[in-house]
mmCIF file of the N, C-alpha and C atoms, coordinates in Angstrom:
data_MODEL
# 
_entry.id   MODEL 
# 
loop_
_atom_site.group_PDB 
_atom_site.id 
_atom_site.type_symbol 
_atom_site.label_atom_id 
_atom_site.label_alt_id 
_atom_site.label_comp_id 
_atom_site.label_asym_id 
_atom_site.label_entity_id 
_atom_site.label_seq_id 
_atom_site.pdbx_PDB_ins_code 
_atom_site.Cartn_x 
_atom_site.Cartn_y 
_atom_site.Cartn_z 
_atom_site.occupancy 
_atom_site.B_iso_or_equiv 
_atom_site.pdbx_formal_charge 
_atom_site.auth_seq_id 
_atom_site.auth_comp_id 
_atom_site.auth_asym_id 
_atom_site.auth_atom_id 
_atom_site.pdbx_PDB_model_num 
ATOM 1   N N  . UNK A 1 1  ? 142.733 99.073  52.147 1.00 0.00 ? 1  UNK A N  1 
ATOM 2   C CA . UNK A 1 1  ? 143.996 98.868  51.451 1.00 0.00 ? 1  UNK A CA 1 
ATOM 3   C C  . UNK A 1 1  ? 144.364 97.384  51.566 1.00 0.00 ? 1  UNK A C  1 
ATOM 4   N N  . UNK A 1 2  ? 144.690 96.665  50.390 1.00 0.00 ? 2  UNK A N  1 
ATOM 5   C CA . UNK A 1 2  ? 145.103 95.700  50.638 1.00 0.00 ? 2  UNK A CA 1 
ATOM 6   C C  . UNK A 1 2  ? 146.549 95.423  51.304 1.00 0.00 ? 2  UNK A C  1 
ATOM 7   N N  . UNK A 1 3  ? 146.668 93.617  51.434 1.00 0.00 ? 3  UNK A N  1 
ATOM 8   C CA . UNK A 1 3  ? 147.585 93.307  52.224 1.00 0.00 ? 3  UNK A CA 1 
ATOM 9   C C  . UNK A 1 3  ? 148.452 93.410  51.053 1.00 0.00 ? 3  UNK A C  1 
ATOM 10  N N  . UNK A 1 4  ? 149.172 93.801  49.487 1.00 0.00 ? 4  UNK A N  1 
ATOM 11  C CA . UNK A 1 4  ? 150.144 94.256  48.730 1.00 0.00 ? 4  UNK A CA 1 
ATOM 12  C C  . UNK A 1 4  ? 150.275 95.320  48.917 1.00 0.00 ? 4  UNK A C  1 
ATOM 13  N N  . UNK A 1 5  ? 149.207 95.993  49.213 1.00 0.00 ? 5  UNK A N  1 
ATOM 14  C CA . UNK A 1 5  ? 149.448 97.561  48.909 1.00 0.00 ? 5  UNK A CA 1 
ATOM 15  C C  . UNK A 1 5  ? 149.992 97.761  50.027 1.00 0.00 ? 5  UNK A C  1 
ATOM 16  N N  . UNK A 1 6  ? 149.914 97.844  51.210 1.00 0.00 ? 6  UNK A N  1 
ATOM 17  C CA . UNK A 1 6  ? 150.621 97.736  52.384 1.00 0.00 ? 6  UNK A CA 1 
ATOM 18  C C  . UNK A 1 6  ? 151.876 97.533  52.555 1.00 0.00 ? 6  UNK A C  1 
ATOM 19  N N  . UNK A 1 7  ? 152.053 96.492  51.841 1.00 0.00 ? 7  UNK A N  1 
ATOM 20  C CA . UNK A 1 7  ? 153.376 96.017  51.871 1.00 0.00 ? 7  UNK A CA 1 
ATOM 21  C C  . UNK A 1 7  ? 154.044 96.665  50.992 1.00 0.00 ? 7  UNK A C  1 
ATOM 22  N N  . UNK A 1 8  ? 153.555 96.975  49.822 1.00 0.00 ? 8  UNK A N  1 
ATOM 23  C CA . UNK A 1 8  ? 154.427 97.747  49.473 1.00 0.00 ? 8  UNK A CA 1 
ATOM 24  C C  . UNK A 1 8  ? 154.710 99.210  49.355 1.00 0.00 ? 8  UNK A C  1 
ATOM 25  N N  . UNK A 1 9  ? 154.307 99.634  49.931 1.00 0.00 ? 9  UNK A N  1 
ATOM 26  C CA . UNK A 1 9  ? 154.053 101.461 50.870 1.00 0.00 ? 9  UNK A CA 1 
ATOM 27  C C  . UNK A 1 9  ? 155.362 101.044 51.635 1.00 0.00 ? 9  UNK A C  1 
ATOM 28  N N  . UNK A 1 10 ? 155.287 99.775  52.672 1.00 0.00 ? 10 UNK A N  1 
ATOM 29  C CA . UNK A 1 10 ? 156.542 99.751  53.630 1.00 0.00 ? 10 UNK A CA 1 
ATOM 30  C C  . UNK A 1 10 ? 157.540 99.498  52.895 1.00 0.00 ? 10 UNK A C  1 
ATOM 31  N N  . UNK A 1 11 ? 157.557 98.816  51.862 1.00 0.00 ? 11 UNK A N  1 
ATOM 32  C CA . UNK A 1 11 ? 159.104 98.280  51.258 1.00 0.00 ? 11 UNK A CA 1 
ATOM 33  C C  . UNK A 1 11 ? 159.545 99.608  50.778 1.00 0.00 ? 11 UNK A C  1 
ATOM 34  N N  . UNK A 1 12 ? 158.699 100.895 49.817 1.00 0.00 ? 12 UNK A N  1 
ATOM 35  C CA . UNK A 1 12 ? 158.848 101.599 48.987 1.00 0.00 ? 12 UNK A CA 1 
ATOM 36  C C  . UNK A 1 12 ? 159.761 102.558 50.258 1.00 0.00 ? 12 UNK A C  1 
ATOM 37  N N  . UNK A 1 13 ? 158.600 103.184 51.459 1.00 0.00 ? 13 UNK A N  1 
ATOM 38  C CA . UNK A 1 13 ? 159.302 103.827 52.590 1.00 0.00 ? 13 UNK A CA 1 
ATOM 39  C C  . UNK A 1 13 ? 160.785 103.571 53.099 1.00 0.00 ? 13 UNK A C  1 
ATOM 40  N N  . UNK A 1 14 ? 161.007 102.489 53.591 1.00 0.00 ? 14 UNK A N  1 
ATOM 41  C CA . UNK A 1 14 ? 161.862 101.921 53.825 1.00 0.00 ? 14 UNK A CA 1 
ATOM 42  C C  . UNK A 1 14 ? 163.288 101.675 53.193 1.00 0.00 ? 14 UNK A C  1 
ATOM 43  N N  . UNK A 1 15 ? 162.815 101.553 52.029 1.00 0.00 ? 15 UNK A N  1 
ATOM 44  C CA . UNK A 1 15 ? 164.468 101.812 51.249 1.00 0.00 ? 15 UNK A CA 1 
ATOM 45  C C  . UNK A 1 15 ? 164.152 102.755 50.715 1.00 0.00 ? 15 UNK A C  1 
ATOM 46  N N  . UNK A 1 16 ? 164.418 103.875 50.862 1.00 0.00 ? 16 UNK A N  1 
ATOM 47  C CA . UNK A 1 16 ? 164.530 105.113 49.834 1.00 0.00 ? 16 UNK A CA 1 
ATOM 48  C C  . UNK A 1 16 ? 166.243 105.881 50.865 1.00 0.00 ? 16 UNK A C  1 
ATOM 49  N N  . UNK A 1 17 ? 166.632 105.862 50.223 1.00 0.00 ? 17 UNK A N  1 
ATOM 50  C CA . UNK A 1 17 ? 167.964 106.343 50.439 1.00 0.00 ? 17 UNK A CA 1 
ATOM 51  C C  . UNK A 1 17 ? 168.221 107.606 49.689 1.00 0.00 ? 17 UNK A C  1 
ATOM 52  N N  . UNK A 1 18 ? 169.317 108.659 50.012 1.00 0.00 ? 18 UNK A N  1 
ATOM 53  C CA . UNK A 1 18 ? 170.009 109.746 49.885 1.00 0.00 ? 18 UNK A CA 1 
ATOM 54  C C  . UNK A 1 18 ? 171.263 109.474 49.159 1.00 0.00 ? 18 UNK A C  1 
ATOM 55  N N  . UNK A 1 19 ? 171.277 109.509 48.531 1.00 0.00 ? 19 UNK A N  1 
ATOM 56  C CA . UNK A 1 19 ? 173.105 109.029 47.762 1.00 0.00 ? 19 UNK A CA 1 
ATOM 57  C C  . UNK A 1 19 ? 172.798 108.217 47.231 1.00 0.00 ? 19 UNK A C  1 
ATOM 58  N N  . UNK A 1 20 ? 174.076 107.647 45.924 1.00 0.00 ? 20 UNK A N  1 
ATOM 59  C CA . UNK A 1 20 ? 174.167 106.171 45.294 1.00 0.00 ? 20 UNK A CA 1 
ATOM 60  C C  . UNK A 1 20 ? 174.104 105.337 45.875 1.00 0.00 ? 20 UNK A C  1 
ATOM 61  N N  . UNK A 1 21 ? 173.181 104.294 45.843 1.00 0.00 ? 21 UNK A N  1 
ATOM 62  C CA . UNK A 1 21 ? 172.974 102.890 45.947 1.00 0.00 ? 21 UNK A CA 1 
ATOM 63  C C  . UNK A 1 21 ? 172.238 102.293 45.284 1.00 0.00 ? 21 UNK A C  1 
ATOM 64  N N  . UNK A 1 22 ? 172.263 100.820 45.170 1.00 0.00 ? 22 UNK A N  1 
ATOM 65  C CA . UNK A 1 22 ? 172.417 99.396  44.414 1.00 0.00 ? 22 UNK A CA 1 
ATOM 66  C C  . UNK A 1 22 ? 170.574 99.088  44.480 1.00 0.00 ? 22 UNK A C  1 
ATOM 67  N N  . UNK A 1 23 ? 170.701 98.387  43.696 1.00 0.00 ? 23 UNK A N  1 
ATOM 68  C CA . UNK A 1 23 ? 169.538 97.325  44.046 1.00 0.00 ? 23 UNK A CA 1 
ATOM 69  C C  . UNK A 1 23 ? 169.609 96.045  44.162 1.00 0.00 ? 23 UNK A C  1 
ATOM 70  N N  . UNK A 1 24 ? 169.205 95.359  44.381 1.00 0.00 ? 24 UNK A N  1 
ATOM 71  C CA . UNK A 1 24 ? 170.011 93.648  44.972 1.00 0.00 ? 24 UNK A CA 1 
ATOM 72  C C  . UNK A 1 24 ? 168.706 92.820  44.279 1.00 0.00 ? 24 UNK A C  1 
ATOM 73  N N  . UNK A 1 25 ? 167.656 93.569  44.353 1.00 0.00 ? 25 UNK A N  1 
ATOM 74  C CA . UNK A 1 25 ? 166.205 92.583  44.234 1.00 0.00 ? 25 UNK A CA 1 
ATOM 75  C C  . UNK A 1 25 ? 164.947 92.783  44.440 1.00 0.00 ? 25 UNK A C  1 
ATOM 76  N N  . UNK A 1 26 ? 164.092 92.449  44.223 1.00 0.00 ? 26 UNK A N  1 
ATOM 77  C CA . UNK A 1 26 ? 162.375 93.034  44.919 1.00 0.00 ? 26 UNK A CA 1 
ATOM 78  C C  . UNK A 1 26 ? 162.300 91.895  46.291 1.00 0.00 ? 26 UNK A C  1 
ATOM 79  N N  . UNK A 1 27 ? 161.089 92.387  46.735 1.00 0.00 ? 27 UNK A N  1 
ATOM 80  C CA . UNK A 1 27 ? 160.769 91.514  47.930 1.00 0.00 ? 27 UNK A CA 1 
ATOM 81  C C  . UNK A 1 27 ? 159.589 90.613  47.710 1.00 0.00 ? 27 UNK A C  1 
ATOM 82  N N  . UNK A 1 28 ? 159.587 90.171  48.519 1.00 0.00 ? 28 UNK A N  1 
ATOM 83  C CA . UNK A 1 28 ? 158.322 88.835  48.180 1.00 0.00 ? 28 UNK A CA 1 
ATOM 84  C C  . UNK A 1 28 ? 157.738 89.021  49.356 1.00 0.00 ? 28 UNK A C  1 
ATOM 85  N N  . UNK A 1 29 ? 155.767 88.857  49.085 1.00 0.00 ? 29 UNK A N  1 
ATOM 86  C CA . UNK A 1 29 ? 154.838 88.445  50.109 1.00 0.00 ? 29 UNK A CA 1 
ATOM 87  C C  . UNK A 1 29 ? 154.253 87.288  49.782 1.00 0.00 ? 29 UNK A C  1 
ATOM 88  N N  . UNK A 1 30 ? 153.580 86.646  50.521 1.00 0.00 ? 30 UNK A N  1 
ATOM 89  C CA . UNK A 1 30 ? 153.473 85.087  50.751 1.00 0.00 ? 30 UNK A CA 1 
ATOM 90  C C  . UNK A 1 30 ? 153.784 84.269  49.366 1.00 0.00 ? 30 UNK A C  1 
ATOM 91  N N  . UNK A 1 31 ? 155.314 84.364  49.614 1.00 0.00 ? 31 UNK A N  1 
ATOM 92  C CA . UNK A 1 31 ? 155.890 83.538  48.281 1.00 0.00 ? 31 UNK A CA 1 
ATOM 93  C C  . UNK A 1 31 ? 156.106 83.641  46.654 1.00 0.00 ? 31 UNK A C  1 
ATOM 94  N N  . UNK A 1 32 ? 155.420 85.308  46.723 1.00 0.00 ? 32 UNK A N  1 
ATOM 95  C CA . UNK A 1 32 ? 155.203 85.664  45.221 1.00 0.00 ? 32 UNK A CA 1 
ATOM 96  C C  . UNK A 1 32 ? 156.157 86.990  45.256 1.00 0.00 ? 32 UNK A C  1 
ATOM 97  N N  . UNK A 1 33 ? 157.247 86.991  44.172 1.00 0.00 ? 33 UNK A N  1 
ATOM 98  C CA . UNK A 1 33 ? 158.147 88.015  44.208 1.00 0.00 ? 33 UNK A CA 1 
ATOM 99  C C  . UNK A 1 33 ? 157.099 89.503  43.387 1.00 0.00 ? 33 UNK A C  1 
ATOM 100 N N  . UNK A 1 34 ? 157.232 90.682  44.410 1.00 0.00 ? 34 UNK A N  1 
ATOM 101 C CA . UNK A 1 34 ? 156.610 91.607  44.059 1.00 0.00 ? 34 UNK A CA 1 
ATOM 102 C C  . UNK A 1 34 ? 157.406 92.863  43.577 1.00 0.00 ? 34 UNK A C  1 
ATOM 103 N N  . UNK A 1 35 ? 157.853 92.990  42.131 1.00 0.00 ? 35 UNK A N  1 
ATOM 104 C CA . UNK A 1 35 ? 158.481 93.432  41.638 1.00 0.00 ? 35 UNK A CA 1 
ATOM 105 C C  . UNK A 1 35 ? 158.922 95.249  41.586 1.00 0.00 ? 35 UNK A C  1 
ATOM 106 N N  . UNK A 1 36 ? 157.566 95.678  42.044 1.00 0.00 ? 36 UNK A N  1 
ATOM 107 C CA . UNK A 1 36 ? 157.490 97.192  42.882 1.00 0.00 ? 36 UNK A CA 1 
ATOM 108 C C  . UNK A 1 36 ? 158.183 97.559  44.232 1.00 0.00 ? 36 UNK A C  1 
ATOM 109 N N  . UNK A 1 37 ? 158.214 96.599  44.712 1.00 0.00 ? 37 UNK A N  1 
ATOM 110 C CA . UNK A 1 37 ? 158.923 96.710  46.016 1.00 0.00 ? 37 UNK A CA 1 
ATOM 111 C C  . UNK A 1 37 ? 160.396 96.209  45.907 1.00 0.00 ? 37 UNK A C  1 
ATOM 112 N N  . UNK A 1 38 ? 161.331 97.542  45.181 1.00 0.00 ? 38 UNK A N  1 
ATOM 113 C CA . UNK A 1 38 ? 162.579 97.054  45.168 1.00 0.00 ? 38 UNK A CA 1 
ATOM 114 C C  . UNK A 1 38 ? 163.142 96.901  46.333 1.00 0.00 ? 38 UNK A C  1 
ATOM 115 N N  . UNK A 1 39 ? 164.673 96.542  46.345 1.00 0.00 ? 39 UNK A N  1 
ATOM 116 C CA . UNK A 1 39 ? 165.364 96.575  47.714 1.00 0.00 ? 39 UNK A CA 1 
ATOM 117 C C  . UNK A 1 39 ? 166.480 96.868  47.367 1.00 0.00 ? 39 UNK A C  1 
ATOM 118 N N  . UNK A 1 40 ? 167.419 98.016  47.910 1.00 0.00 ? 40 UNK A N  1 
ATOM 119 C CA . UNK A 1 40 ? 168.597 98.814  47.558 1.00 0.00 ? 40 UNK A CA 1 
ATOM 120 C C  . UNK A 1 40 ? 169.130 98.859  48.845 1.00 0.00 ? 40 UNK A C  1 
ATOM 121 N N  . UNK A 1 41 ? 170.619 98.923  48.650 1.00 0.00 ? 41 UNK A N  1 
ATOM 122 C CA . UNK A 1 41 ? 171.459 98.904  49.653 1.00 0.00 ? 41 UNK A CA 1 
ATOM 123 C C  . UNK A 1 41 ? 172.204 100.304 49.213 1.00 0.00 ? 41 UNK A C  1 
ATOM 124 N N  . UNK A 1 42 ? 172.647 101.157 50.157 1.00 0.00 ? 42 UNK A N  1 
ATOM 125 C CA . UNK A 1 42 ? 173.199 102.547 49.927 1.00 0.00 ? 42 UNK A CA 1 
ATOM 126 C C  . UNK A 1 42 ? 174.799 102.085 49.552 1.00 0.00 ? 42 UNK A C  1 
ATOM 127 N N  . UNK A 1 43 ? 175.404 103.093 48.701 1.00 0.00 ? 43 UNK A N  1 
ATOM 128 C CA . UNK A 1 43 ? 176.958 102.438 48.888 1.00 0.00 ? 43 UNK A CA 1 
ATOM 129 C C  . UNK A 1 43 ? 177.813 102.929 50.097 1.00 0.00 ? 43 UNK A C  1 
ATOM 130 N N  . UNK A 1 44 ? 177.621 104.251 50.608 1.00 0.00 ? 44 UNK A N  1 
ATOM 131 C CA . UNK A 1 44 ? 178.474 104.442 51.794 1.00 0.00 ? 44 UNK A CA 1 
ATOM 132 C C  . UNK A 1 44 ? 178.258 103.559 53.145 1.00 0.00 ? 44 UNK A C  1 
ATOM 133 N N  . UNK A 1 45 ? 177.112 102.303 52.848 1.00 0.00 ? 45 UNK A N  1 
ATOM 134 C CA . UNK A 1 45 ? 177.360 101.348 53.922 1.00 0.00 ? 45 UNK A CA 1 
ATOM 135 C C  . UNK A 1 45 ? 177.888 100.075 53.343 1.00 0.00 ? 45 UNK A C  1 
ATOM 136 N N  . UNK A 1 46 ? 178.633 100.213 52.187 1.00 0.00 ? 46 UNK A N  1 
ATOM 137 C CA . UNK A 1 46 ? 178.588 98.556  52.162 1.00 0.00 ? 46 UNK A CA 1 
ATOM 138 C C  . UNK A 1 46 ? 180.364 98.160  52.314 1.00 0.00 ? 46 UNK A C  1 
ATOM 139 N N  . UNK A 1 47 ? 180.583 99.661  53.189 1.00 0.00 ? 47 UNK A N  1 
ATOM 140 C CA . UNK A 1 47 ? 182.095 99.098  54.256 1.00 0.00 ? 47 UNK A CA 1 
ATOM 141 C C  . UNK A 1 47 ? 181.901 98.696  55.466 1.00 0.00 ? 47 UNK A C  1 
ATOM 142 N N  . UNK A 1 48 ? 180.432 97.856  55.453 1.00 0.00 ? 48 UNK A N  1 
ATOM 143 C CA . UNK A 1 48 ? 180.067 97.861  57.321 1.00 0.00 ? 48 UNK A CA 1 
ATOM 144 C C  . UNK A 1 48 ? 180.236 95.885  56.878 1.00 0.00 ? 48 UNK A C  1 
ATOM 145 N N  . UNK A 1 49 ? 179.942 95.396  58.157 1.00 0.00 ? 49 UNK A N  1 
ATOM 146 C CA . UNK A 1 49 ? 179.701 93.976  58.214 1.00 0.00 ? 49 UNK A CA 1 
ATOM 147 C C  . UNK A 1 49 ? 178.250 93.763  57.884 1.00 0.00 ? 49 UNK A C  1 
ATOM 148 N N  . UNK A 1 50 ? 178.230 92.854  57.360 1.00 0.00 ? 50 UNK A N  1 
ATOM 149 C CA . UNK A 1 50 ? 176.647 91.961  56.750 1.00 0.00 ? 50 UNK A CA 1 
ATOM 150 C C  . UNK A 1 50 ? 176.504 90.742  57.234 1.00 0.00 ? 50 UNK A C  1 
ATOM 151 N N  . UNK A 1 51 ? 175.668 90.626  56.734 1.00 0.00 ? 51 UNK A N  1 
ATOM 152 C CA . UNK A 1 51 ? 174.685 88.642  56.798 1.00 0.00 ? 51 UNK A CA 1 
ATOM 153 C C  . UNK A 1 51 ? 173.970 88.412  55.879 1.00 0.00 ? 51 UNK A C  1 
ATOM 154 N N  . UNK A 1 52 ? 174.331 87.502  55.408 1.00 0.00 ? 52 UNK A N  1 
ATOM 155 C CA . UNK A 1 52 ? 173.389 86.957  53.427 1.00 0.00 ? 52 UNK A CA 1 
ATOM 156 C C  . UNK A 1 52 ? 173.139 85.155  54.524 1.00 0.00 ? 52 UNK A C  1 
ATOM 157 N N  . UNK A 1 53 ? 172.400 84.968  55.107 1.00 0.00 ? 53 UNK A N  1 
ATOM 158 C CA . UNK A 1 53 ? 171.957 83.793  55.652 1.00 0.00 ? 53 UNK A CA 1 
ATOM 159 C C  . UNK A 1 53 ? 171.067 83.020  54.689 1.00 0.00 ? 53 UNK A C  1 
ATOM 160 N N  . UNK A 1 54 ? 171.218 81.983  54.715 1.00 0.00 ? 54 UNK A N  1 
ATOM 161 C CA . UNK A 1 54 ? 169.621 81.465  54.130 1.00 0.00 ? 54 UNK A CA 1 
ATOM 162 C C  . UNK A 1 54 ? 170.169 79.417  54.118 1.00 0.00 ? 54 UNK A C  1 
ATOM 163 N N  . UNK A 1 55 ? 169.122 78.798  53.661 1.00 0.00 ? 55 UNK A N  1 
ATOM 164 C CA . UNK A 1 55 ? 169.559 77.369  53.264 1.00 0.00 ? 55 UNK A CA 1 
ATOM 165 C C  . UNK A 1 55 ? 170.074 77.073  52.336 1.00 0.00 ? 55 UNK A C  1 
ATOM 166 N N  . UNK A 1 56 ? 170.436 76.092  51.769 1.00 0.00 ? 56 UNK A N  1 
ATOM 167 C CA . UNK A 1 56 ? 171.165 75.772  50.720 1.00 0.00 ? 56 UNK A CA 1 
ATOM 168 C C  . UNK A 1 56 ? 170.237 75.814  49.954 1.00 0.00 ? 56 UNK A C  1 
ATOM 169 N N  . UNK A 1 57 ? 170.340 76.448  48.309 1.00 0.00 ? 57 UNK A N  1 
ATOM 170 C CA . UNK A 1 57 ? 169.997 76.843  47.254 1.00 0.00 ? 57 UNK A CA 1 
ATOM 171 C C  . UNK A 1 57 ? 168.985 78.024  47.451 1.00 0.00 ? 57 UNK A C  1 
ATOM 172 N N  . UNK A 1 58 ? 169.131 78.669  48.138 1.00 0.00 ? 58 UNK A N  1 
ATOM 173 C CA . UNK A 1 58 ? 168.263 80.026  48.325 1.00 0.00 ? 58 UNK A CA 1 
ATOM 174 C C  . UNK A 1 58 ? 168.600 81.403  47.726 1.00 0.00 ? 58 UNK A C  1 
ATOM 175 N N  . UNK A 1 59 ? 170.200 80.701  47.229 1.00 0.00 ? 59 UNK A N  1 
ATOM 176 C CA . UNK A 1 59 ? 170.486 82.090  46.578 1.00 0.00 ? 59 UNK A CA 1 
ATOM 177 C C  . UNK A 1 59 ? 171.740 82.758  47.685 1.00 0.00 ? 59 UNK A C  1 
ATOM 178 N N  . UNK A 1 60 ? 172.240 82.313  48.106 1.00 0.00 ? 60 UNK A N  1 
ATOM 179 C CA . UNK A 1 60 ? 173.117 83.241  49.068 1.00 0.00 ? 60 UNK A CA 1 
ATOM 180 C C  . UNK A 1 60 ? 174.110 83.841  47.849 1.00 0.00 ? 60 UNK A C  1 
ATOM 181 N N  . UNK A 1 61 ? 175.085 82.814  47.290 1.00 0.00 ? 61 UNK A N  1 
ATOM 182 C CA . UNK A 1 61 ? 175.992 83.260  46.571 1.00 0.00 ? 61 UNK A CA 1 
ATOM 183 C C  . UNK A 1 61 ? 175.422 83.559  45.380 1.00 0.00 ? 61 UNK A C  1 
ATOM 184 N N  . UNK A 1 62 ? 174.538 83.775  44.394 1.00 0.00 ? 62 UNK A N  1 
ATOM 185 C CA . UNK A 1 62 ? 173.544 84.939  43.578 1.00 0.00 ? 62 UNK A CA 1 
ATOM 186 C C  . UNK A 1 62 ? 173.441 86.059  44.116 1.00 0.00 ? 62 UNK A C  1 
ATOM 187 N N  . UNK A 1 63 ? 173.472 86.614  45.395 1.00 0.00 ? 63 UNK A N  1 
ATOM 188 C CA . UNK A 1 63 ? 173.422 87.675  46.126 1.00 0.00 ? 63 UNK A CA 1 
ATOM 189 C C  . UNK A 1 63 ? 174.457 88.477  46.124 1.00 0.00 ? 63 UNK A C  1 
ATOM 190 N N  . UNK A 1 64 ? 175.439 87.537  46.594 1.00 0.00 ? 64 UNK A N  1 
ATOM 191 C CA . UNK A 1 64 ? 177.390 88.127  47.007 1.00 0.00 ? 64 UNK A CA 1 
ATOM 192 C C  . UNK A 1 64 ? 177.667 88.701  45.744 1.00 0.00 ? 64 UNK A C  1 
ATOM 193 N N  . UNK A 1 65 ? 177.190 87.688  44.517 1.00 0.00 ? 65 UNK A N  1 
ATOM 194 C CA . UNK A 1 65 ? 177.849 87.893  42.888 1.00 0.00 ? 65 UNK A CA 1 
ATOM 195 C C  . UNK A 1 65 ? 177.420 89.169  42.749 1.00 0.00 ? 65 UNK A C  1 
ATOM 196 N N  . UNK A 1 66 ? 175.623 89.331  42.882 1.00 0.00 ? 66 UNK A N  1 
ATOM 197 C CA . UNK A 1 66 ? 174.736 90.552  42.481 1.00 0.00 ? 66 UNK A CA 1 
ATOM 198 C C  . UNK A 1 66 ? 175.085 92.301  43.120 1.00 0.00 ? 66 UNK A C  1 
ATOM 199 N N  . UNK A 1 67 ? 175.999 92.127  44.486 1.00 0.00 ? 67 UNK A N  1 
ATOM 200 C CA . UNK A 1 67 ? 176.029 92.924  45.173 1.00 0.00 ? 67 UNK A CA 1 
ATOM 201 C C  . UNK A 1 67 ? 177.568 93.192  44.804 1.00 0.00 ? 67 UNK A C  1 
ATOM 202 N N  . UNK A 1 68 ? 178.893 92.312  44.374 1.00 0.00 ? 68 UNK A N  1 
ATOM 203 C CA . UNK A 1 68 ? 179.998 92.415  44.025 1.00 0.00 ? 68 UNK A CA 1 
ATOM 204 C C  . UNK A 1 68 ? 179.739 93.184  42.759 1.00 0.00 ? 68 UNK A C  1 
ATOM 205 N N  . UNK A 1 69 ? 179.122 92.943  41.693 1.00 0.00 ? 69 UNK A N  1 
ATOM 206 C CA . UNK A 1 69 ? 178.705 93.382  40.428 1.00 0.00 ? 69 UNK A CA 1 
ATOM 207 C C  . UNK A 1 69 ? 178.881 95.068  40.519 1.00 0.00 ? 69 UNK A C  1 
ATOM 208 N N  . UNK A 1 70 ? 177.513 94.892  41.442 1.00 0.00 ? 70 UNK A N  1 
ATOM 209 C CA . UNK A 1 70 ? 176.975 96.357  41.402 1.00 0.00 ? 70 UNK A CA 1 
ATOM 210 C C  . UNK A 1 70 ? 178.229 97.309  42.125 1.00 0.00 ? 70 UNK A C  1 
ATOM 211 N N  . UNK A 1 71 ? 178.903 96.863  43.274 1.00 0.00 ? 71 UNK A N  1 
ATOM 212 C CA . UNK A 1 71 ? 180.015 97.718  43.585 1.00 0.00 ? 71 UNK A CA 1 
ATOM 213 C C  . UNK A 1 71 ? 180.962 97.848  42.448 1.00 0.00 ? 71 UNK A C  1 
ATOM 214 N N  . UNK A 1 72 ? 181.300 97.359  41.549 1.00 0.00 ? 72 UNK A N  1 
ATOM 215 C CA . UNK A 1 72 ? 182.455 96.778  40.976 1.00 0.00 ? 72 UNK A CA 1 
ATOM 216 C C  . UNK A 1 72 ? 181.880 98.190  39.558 1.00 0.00 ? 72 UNK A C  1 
ATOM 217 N N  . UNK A 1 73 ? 180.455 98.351  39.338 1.00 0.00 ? 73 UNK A N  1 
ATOM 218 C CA . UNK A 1 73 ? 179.829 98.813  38.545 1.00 0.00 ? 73 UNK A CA 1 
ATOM 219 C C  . UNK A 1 73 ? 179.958 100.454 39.181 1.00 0.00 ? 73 UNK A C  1 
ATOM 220 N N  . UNK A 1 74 ? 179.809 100.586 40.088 1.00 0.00 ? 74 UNK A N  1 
ATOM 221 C CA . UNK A 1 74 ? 179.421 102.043 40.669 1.00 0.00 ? 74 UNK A CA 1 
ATOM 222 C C  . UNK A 1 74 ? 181.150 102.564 41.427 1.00 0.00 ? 74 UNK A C  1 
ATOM 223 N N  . UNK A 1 75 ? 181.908 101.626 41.064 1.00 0.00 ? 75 UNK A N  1 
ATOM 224 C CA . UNK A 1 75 ? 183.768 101.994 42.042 1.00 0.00 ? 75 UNK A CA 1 
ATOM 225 C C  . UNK A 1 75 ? 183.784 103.331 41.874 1.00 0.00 ? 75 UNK A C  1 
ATOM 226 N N  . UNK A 1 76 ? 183.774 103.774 40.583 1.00 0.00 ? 76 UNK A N  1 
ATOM 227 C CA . UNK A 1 76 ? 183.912 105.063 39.882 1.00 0.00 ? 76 UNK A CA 1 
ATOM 228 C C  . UNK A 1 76 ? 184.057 106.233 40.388 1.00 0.00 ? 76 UNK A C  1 
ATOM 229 N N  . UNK A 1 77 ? 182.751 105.720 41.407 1.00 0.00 ? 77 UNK A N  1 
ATOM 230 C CA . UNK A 1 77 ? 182.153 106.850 42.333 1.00 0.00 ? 77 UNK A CA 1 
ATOM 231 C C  . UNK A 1 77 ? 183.082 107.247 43.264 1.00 0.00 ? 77 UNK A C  1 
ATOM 232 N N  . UNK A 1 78 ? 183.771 106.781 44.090 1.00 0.00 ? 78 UNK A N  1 
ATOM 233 C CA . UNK A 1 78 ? 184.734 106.743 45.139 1.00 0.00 ? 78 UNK A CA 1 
ATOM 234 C C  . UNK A 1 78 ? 186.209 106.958 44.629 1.00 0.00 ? 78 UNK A C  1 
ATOM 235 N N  . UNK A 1 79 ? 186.509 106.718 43.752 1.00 0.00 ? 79 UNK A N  1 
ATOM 236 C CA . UNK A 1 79 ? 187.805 107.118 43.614 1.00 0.00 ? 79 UNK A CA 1 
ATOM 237 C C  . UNK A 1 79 ? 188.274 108.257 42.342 1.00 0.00 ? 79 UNK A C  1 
# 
């Protein structure tokens, strides 16, 4: 098995969630965004505390926007 396929068995495992939630983005292996390997955040956690870290121009606030969106998109659900 290759070193994609691998990786993306773990990304696929790994986020699979129970309930509504988001997708934020795929993941990347050595520098190449791999578009199978999404990445979703559940919504009944996104009343917890986070961390969007990174350097300047990496995208932090593309993230906040992408993840505000998608709550703002799915409110519906909750109330």
């Amino acid at each position: 098995m290759s070193d994609q396929s691998k990786f993306l068995a773990a990304m696929q495992a790994g986020y699979q969630f129970k309930g509504d939630h988001v997708k934020i983005g795929s993941g990347m292996l050595d520098g190449e965004v791999i578009g199978e390997a999404s990445i979703f955040l559940p919504l009944k956690t996104m009343n917890r505390h986070g961390l969007i870290a990174g350097a300047t121009g990496t995208g932090k606030t593309k993230t906040l926007q992408m993840i505000s969106e998608q709550l703002s998109d799915n409110m519906f659900l909750y109330y």
